[in-house]
N, C-alpha and C positions, 0 to 999 in steps of 0.2 A: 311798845304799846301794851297797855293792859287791858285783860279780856275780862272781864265779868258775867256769870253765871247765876242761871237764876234756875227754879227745880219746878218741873212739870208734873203736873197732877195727874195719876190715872183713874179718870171720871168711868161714868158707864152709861151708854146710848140708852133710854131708857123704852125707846121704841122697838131698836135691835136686838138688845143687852148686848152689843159689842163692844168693846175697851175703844175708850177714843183718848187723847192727850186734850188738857188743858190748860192753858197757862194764867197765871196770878192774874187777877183782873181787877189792879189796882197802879199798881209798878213795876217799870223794866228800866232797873236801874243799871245803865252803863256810863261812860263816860269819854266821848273820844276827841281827843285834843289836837290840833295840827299849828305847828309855828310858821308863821308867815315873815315875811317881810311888807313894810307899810315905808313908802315913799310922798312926800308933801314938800312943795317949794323947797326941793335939794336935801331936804333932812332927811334919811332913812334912820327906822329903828325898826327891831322886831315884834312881835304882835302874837296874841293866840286868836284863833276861832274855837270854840266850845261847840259840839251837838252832845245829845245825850236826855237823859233822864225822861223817858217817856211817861205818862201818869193818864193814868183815868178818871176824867173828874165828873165824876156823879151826877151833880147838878147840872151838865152841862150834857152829858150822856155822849161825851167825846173825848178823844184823844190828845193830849198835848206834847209836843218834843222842845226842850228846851235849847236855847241856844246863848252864844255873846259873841263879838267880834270887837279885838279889840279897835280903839279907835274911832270907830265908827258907830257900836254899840256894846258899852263894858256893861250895863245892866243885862242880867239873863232874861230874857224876853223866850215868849213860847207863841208859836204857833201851831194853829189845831187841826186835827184829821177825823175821820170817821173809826179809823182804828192803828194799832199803832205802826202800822208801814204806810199808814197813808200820811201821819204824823211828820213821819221823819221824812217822806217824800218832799211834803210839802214844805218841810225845815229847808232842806237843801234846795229846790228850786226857788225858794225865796232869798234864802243866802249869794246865790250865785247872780239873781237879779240883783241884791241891792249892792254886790260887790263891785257888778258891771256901772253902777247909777253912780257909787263911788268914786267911781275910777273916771266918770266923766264929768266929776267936780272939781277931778284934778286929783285923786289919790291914786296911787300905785297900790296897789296887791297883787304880792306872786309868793308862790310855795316853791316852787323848782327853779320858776326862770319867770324875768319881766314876761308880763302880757298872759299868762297861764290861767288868771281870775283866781288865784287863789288853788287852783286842780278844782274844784268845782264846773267844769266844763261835761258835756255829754256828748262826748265827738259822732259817738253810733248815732244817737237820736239827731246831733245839731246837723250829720253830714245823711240825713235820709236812709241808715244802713239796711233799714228793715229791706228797701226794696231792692236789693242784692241778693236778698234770701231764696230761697228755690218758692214759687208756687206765688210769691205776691206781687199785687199786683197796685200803682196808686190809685189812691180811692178816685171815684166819677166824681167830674164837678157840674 
């Protein structure tokens, strides 16, 4: 895997004067690749998904995380956040939604083993974990 590094500004709190960090408020150029496997009427081949290249687009005063998957969509398409961890949030649980929509058209995706969705799964969130935690409680309905 490749890691890409991007260089933090030391601004200054102008109400404090404390040093605070700032990051480029443009792009967060990474790029992270995973091979799949894709299965259709007995044919298996292999496949990438793409996330990566966050951007801030101006005009739009939001965040974008770019994505592909192959097969199902080789164009880089992007989906938007309010900033850029919401970006890439929203990449991934839209990824793992259209992989599951996929796979009930009849395609296979798996990264480790049939049935995984790709590793795109959130076992902590899908199996409730929070409320194992000390102190939580489910919400009132």
């Amino acid at each position: 895997m490749r890691v890409f590094h991007f260089p933090l500004n030391i601004g200054e709190n102008h109400v404090t004067r404390s040093p605070f960090w700032v990051l480029p408020m443009n792009d967060i150029n990474f790029r992270l690749e995973r091979e799949l496997q894709f299965a259709f009427k007995g044919e298996q081949t292999a496949g990438t998904l793409f996330v990566g290249d966050v951007r801030y687009v101006v005009d739009r005063k939001r965040w974008c995380c770019h994505w592909s998957l192959s097969f199902v969509h080789d164009e880089v398409g992007h989906i938007w956040g309010d900033d850029p961890l919401d970006a890439i949030k929203c990449t991934l649980d839209f990824l793992s939604s259209l992989i599951r929509g996929s796979e009930e058209d009849g395609l296979i995706v798996w990264w480790k083993y049939q049935g995984d969705h790709a590793g795109l799964t959130f076992p902590q969130c899908e199996g409730r974990r929070w409320l194992e935690m000390p102190g939580q409680k489910p919400p009132a309905v």
